[in-house]
SENUTOR-827346 format. One record per residue (C-alpha): chain; y, x, z. Coordinates in pm, 1 decimal, always signed. Layout:
N
   kedo          v          u          w
      A          Y          X          Z
...
//
This chain:
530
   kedo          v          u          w
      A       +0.0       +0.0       +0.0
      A     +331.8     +134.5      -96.6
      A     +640.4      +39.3     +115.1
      A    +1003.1     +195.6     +125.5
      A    +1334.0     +159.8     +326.5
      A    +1555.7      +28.4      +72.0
      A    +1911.5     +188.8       +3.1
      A    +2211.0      +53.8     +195.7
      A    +2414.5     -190.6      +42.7
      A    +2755.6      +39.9     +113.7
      A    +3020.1      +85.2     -129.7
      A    +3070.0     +417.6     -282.4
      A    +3355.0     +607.9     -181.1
      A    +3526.7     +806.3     -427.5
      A    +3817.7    +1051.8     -334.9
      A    +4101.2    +1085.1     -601.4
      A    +4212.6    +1423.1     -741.8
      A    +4499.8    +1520.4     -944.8
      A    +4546.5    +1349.2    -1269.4
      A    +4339.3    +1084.1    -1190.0
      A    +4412.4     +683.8    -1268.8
      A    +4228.7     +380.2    -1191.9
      A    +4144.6     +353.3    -1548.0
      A    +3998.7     +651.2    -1611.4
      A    +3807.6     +613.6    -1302.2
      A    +3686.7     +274.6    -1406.3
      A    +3609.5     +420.7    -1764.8
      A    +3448.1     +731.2    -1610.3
      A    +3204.9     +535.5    -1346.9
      A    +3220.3     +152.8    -1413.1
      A    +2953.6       -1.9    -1632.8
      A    +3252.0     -226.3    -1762.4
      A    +3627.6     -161.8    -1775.4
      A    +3642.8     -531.9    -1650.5
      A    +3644.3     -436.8    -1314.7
      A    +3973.9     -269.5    -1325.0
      A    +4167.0     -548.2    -1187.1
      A    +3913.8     -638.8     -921.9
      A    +3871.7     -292.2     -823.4
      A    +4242.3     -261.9     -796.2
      A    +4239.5     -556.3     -584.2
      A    +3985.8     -489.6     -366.5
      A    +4176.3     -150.2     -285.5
      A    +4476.7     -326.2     -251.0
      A    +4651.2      -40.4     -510.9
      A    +5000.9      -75.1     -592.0
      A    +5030.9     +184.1     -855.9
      A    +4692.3     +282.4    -1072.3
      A    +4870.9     +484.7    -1286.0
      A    +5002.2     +759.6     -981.7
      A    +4749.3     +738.7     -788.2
      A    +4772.7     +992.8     -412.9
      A    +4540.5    +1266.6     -465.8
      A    +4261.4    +1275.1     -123.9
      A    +4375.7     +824.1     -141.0
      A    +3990.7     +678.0     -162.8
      A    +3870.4     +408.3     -371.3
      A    +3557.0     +230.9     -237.3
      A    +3358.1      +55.1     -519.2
      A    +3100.0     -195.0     -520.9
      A    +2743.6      -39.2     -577.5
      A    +2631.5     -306.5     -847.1
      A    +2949.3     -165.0    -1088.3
      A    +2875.6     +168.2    -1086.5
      A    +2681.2     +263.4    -1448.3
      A    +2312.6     +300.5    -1384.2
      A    +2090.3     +509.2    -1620.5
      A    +1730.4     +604.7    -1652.4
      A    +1680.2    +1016.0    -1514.7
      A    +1418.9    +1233.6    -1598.4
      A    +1287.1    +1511.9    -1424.9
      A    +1240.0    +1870.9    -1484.3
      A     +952.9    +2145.4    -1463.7
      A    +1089.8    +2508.4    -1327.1
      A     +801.7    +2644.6    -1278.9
      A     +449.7    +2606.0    -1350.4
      A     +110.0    +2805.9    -1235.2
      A     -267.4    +2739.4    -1380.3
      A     -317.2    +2445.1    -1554.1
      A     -208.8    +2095.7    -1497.3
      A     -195.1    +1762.8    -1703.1
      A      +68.6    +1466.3    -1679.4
      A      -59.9    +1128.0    -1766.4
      A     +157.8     +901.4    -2025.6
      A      +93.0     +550.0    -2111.3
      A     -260.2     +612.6    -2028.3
      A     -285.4     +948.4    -2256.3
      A     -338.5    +1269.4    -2043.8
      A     -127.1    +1563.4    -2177.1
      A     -111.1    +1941.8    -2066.1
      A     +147.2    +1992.0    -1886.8
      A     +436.7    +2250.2    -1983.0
      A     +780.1    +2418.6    -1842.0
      A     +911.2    +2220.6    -2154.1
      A     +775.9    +1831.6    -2015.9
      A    +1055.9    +1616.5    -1919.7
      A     +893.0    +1409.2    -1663.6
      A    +1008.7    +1005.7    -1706.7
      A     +939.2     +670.4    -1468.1
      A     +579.7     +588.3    -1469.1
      A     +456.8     +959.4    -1550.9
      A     +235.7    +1150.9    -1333.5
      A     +160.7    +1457.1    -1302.7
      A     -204.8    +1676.3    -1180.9
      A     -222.8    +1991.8    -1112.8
      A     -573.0    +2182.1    -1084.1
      A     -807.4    +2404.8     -858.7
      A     -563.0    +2643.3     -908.4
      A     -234.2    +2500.1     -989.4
      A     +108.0    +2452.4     -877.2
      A     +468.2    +2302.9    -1007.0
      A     +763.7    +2283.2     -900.1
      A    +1025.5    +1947.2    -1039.2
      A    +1370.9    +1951.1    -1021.8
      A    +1520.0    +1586.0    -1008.8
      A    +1872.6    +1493.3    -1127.5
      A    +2017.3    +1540.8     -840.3
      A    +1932.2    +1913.3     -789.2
      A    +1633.7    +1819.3     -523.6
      A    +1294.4    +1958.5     -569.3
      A     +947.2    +1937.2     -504.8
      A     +666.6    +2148.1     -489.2
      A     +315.8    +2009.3     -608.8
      A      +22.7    +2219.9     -442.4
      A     -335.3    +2269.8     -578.5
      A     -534.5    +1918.7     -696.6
      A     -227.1    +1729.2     -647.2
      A     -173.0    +1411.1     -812.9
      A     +194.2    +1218.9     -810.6
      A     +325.0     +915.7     -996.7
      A     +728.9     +905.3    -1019.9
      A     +770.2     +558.5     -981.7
      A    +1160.6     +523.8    -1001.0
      A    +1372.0     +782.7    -1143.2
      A    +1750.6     +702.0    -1196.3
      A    +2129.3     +832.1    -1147.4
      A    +2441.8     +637.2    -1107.4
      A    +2623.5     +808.3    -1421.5
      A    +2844.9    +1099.6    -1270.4
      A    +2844.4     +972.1     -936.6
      A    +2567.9    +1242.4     -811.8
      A    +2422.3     +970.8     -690.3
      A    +2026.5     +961.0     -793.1
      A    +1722.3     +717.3     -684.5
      A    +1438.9     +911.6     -679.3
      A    +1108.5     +718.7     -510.7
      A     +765.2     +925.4     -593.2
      A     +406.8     +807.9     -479.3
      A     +126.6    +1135.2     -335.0
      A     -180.3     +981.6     -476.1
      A     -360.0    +1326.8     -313.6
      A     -270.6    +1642.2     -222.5
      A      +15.7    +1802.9     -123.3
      A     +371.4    +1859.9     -170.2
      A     +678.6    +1980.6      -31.6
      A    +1027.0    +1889.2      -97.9
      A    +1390.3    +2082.6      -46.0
      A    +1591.0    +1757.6      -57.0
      A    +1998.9    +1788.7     -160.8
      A    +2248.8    +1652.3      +81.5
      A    +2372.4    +1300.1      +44.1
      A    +2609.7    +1209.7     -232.1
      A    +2630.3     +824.5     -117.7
      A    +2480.8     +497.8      -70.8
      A    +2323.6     +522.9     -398.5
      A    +2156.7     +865.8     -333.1
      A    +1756.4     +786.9     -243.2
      A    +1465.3    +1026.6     -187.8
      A    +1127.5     +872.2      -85.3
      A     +807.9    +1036.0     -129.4
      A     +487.8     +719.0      -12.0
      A     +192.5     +726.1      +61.8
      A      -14.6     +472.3     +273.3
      A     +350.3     +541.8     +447.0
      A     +682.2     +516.7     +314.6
      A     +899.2     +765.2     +382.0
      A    +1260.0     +772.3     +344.6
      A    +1460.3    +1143.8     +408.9
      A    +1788.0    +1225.3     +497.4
      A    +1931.4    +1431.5     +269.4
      A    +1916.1    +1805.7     +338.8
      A    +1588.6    +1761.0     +467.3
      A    +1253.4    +1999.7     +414.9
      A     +943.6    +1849.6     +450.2
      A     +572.6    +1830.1     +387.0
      A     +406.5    +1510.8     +250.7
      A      +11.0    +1535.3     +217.3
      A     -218.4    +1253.0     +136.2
      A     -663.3    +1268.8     +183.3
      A     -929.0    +1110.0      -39.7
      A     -935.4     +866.6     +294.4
      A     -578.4     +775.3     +263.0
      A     -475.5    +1025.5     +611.4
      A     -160.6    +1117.2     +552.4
      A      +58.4    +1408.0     +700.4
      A     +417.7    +1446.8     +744.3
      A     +541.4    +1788.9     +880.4
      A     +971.9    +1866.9     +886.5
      A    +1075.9    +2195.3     +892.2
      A    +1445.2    +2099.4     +852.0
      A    +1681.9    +1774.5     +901.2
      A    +1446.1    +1468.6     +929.4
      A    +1261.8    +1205.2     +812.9
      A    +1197.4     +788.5     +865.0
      A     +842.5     +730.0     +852.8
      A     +690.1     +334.6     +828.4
      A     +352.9     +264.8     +780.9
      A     +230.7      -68.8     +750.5
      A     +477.1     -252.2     +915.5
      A     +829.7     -132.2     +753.9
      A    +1016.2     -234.5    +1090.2
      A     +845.0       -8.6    +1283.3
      A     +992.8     +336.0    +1159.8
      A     +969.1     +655.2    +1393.7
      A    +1197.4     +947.9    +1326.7
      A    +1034.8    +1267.7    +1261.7
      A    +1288.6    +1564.1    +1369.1
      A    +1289.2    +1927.4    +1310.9
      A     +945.3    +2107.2    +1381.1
      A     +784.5    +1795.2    +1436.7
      A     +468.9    +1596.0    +1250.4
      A     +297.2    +1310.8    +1248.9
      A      -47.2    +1165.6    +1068.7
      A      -28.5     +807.5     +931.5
      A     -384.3     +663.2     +862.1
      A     -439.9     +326.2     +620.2
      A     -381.3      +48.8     +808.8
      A     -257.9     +234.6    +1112.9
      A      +89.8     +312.7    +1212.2
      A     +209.4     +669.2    +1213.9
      A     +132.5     +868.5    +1556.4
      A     +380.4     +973.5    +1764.7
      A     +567.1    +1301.0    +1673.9
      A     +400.9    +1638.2    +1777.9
      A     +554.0    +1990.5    +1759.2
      A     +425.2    +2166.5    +1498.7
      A     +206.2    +2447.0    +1577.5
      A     +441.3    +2788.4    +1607.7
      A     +398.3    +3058.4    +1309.9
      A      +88.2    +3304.6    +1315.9
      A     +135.2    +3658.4    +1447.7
      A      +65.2    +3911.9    +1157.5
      A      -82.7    +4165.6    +1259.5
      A      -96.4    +4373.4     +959.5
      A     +184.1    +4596.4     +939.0
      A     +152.1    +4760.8     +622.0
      A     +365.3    +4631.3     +331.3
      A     +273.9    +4870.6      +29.6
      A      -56.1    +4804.1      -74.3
      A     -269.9    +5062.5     -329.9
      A     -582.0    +4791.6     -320.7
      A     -549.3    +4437.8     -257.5
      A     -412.1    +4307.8      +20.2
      A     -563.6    +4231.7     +332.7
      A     -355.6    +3970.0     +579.5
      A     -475.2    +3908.0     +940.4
      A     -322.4    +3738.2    +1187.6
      A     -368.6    +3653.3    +1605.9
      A     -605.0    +3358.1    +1606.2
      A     -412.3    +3068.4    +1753.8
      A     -677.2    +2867.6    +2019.7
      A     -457.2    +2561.6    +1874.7
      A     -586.8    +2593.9    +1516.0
      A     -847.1    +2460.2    +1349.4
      A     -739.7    +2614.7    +1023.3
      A     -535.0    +2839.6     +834.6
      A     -330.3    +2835.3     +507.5
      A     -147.4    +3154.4     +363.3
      A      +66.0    +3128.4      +43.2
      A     +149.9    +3346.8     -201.0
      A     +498.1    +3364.0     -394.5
      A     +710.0    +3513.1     -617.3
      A     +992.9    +3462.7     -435.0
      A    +1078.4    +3377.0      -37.0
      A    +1173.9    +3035.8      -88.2
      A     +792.5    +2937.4     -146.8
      A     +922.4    +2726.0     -492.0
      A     +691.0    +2926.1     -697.6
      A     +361.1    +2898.1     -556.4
      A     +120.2    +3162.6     -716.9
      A     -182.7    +3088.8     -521.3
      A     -289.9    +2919.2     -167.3
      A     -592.3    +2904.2      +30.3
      A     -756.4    +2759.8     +338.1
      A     -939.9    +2939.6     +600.9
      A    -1115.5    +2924.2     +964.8
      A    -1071.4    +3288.5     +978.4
      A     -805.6    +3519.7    +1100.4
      A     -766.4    +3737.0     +757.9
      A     -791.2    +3707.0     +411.4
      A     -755.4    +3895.8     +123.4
      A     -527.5    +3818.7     -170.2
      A     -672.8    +3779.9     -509.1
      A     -620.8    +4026.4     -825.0
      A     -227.8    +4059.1     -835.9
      A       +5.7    +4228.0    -1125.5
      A     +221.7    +4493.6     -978.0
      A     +536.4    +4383.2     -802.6
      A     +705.4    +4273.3     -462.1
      A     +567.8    +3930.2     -372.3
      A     +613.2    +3716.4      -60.0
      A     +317.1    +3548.1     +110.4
      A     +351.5    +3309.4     +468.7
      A      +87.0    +3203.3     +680.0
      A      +80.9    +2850.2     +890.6
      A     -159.8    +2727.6    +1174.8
      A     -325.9    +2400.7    +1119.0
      A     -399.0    +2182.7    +1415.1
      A     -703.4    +1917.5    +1490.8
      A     -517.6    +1664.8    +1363.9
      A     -494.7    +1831.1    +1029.7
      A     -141.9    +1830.4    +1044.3
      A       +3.1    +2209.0     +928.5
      A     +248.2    +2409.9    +1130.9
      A     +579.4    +2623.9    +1096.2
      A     +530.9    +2911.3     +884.3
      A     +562.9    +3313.8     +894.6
      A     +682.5    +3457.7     +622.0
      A     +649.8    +3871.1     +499.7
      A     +673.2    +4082.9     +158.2
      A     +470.0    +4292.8      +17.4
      A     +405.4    +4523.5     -255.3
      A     +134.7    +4587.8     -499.7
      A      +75.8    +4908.6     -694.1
      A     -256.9    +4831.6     -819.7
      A     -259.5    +4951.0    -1236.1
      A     -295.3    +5115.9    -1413.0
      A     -633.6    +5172.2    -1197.6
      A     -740.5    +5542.4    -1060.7
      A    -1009.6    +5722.3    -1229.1
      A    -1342.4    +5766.9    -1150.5
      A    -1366.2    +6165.9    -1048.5
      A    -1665.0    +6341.0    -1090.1
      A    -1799.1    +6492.6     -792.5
      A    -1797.5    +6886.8     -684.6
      A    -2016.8    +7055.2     -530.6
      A    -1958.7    +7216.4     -188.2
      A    -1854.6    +7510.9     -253.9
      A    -1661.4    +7558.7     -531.4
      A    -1650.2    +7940.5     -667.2
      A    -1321.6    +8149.7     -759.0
      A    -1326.2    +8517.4     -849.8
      A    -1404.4    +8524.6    -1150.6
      A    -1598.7    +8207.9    -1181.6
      A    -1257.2    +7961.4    -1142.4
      A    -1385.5    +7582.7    -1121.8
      A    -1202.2    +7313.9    -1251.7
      A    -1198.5    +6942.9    -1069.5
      A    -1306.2    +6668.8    -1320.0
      A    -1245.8    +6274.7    -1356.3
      A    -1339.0    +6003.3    -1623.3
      A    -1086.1    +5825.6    -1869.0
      A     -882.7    +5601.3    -1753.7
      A     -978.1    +5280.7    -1857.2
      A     -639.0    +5077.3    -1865.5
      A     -499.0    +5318.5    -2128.8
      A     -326.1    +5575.6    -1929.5
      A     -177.2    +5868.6    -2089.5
      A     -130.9    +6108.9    -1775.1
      A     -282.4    +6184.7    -1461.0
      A     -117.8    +6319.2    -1104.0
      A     -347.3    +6545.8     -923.3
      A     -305.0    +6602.5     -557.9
      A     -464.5    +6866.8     -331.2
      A     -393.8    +6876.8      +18.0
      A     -505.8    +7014.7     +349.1
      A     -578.0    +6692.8     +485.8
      A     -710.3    +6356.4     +395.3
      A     -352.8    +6167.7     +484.2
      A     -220.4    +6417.6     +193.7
      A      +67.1    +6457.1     +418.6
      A      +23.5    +6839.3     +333.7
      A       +6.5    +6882.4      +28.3
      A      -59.8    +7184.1     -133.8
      A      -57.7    +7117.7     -503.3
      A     +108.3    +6787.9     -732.9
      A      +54.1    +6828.3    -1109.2
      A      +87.0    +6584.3    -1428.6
      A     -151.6    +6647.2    -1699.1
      A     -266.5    +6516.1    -2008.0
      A     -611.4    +6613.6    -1938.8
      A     -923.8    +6483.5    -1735.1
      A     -989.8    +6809.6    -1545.5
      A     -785.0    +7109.1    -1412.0
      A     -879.4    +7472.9    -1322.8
      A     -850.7    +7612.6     -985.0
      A     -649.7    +7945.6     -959.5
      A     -684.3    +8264.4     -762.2
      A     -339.7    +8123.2     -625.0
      A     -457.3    +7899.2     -418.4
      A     -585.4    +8007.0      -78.2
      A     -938.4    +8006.0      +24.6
      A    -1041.1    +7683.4     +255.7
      A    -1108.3    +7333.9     +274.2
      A     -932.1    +7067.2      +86.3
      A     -891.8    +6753.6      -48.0
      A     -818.7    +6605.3     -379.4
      A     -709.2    +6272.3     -557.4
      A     -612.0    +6159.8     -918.1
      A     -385.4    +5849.2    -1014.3
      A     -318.6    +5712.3    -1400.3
      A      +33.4    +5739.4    -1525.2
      A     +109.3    +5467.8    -1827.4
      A     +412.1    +5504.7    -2031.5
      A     +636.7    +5148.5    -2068.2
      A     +898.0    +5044.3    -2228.8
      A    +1152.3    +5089.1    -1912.7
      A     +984.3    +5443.6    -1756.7
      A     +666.7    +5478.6    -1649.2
      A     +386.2    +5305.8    -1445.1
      A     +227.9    +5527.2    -1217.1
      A      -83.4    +5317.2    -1033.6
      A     -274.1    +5361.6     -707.2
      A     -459.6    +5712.5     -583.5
      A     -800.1    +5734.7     -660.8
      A    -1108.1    +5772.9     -413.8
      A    -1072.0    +6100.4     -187.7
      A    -1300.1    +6377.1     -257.1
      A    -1359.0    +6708.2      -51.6
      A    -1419.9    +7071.0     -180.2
      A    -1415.4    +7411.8      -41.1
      A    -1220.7    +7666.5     -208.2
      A    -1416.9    +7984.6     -191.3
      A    -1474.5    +8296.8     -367.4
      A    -1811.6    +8544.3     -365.6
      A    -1793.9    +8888.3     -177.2
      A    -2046.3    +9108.6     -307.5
      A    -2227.6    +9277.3      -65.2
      A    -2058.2    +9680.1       +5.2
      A    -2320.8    +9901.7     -112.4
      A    -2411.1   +10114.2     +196.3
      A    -2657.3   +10393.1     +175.7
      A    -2752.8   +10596.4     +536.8
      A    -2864.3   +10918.3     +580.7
      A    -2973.9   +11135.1     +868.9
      A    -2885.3   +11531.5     +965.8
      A    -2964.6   +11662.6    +1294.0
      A    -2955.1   +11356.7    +1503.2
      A    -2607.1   +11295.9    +1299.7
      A    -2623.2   +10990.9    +1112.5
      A    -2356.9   +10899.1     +819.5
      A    -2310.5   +10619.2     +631.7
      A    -2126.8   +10562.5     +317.9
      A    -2006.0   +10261.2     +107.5
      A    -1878.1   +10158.8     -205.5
      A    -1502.1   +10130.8     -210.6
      A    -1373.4    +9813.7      -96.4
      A    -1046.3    +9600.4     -182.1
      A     -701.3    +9661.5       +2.6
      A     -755.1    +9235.8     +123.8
      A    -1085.2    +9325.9     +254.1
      A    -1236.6    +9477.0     +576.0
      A    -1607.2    +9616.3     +597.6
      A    -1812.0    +9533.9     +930.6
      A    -2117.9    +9773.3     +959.1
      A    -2348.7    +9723.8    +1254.2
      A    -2616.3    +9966.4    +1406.0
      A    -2844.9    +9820.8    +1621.6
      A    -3187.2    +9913.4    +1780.4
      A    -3408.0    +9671.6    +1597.0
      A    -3415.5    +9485.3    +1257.7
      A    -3316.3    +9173.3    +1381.8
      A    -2984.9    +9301.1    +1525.4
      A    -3023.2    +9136.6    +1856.9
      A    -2985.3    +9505.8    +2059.7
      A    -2663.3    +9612.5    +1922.5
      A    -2556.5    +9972.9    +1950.1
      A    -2248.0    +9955.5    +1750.7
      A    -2050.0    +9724.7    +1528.5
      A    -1720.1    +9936.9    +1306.0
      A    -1486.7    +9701.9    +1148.3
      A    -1349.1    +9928.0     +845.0
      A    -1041.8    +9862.6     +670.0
      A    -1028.3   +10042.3     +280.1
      A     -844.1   +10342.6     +381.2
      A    -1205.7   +10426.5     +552.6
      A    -1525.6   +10504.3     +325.5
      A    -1783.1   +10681.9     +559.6
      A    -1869.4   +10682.0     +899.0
      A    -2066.0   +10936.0    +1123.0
      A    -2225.0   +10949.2    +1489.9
      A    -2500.4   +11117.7    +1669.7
      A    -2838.6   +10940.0    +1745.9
      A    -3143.1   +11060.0    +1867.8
      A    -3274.8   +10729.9    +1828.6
      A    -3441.6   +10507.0    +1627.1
      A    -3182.1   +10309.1    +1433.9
      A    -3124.7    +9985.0    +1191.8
      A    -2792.2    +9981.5    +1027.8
      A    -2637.1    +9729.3     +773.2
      A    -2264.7    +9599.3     +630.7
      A    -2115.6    +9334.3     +455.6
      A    -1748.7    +9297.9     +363.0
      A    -1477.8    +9005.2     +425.0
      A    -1163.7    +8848.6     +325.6
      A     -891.6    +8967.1     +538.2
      A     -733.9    +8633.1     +707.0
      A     -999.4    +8405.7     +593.4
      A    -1378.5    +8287.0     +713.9
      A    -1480.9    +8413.0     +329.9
      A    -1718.4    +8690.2     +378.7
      A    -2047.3    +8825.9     +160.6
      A    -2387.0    +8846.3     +255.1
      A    -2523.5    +9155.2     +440.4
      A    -2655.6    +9419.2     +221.6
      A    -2984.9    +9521.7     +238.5
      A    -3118.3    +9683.7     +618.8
      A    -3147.8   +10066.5     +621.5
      A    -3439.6   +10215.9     +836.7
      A    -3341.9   +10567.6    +1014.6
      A    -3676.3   +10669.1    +1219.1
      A    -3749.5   +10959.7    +1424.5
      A    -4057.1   +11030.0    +1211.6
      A    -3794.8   +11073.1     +917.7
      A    -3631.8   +11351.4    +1123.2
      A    -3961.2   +11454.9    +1195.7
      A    -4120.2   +11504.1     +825.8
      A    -3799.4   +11673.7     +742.5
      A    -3810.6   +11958.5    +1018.7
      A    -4183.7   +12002.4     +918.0
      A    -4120.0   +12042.4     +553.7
      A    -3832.0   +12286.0     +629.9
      A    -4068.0   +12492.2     +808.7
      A    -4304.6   +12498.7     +574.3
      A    -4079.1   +12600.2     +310.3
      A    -3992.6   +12875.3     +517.0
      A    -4332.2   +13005.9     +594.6
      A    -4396.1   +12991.3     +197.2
      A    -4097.6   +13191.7     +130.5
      A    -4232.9   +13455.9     +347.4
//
């Protein structure tokens, strides 16, 4: 059942300005010039022709000219249909919307309608209206607007008062009737429940009974069930507290929010724009986070309201973000551990990009943050070579896709982090050991000016009873001390400042019996001489 609070009976009041006559007012407004004698009359006006500038003229309602007024589509998302004299169209941005049209929007639509007057309305998802009276009183600003939810949702930004004339009602099961400069929320179930929520001004709800109206003020709803009348006003539940704090976003967005022990549900909005009249995409949830769907880089706004058990929804948060999310990272290849320099440089490798990118940004860094960053390089190519330059260690690497565009460039989100370890071979010092006399030298290949050689000498071939360990820099190539003893001896060299260090050479064996075999063939030598 559809009722409505009809539009006061109260003259218009119209306030003259320079220049103006009661003729040209009459011609200007007047659906006949007839009524310039009566109208001077009733206002009692002694000279039409010089009329006071800020004098008023009040003028009957029923003379004022009276035209059809259409309706207008400002923005449209997904796809939606208006219905014509029975004939279901597609709706378009260019669809002038008339009395008796309606419009649907889909699963995952949205439109926004502009009336005459400047008001407008915002159709959610699987929303279906039917604009049952559209009309304006000529150039008085004055418009009668009176549209039917026959499900869904939608919400309306309503222009301030012009006059009597001026008429906004959005029914349901319930008629309501808003004051003009009102924002509100009109939803409507497959049962016929229907929700009213104010976020500014407010609105005169009737249900059945048209004489019993209840006033719905600022932060307040109320649910209206067939055959019921509406329930008395309840605050609307507060806004959600976001607890995500991030606001640039690489991947998409995840929102959460404190769970409110008042809400049943949740609904979070997404929007071009902070003033929620574009609606990109909306969804429902029990949960306390959700992530956004695939979005084209940009700054977007999304809000977040609580819905209570009485399905009615509450105030709303509202934040902006920013998505960097193309052209999309590259796959990179994976490294092995160690990755060797010297004179086997490695390069770091990724795959194509696959949204057409024509350069890459590699980053290296000392830690996975890349808040020290070590190396940032552009290039055309899918791989670059590591250089002596850098220094030996652990790091870590990304790659992101650069795409030219007409205005710049598009540079889209890092890639995956991958670790490597910079490191180069040391080739083990070539030590040889030899034995005079108990006196025991040892020599070694020379060694670099960045590199220091550690020789040990220990009692046994494991090295666990140490006798000695020299750490050599290259200004030193041979070593010698006494022993008497049996001895095990072996070096390796090492990058000066670094944990980069070769392998220990081979173990050299200096025995007793050695000294031994050598005294005995001396003295046999000696004896053959003689």
């Amino acid at each position: 059942m559809q009722l409505a609070v009809s539009a006061e009976k109260k003259p218009w009041v119209y306030v003259v300005t320079n220049g103006d006559s009661l003729w040209n007012i009459s011609s200007k407004f007047l659906t006949s010039i007839d009524y310039y004698t009566q109208l001077q009359q009733l206002n009692n006006i002694k000279y039409p022709k010089r009329m006071k500038p800020g004098s008023v003229i009040r003028i009957p309602m029923e003379w004022i000219k009276h035209t059809p007024a259409s309706a207008q589509i400002s923005f449209l998302k997904g796809d939606s249909q208006f219905l014509r004299n029975k004939v279901l169209s597609p709706l378009t941005s260019t669809t002038k919307l008339v009395l008796g049209d309606e419009i649907r929007t889909g699963d995952n639509g949205s439109a926004t309608v502009v009336f005459a007057d400047g008001s407008e309305m915002v159709l959610f998802k699987n929303t279906i209206v039917a604009f049952d009276h559209l009309s304006s009183y000529g150039k008085t600003g004055m418009v009668d607007t009176r549209i039917r939810v026959i499900q869904g949702k939608v919400e309306t930004n309503a222009q301030k008062n012009k006059g009597p004339g001026s008429r906004l009602d959005i029914s349901t099961p319930s008629a309501i009737s808003s004051v003009r400069g009102t924002v509100y929320r009109v939803s409507n179930t497959g049962e016929n429940i229907s929700t009213v929520e104010v976020i500014e001004g407010s609105v005169a709800v009737a249900g059945e009974k048209p004489d019993n109206t209840i006033s719905v003020a600022t932060g307040q709803g109320t649910r209206i069930e067939k055959g019921e009348e509406p329930t008395k006003p309840v605050a609307l539940l507060a806004p959600p507290t976001i607890t995500t704090t991030q606001t640039f976003f690489e991947k998409l967005p995840e929102i959460q929010w404190i769970k409110n022990t008042k809400a049943e549900s949740y609904n979070l909005q997404l929007s071009e724009n902070n003033n929620f009249k574009s609606i990109l995409w909306s969804q429902s949830t029990s949960a306390t986070s959700m992530v956004l769907p695939q979005l084209s880089d940009g700054v977007y706004f999304y809000r977040v309201t609580a819905i209570d058990t009485l399905g009615i929804e509450g105030l709303p948060v509202v934040k902006q973000l920013t998505v960097n999310l193309a052209p999309s990272a590259p796959k990179l290849i994976h490294t092995a551990e160690k990755i060797l320099g010297d004179n086997k440089l490695s390069s770091l490798e990724w795959n194509i990009s696959t949204d057409g990118a024509n350069r890459y940004q590699i980053e290296i860094a000392k830690d996975k943050e890349f808040t020290q960053n070590v190396l940032k390089q552009t290039t055309t190519d899918t791989q670059i070579q590591l250089t002596q330059e850098l220094a030996f260690g652990d790091y870590f690497w990304r790659v992101s896709s650069i795409k030219d565009i007409q205005n710049g460039v598009d540079k889209g989100p890092a890639s995956e982090v991958l670790a490597f370890n910079w490191k180069t071979i040391i080739t083990a010092p070539n030590c040889k050991a030899e034995v005079e006399s108990n006196n025991v030298s040892i020599r070694w290949s020379p060694i670099e000016n960045d590199q220091t050689a550690t020789i040990q000498v220990a009692q046994d071939a494991e090295f666990t009873q140490m006798i000695k360990t020299y750490q050599l820099d290259s200004n030193t190539s041979t070593i010698a001390f006494d022993s008497s003893e049996e001895v095990f001896v072996r070096c390796k060299l090492s990058l000066n400042n670094t944990a980069i260090e070769s392998e220990w050479g081979n173990t050299q064996h200096i025995s007793q019996l050695d000294k031994g075999i050598l005294s005995m063939f001396g003295f046999l030598l000696l004896v053959i001489l003689i």
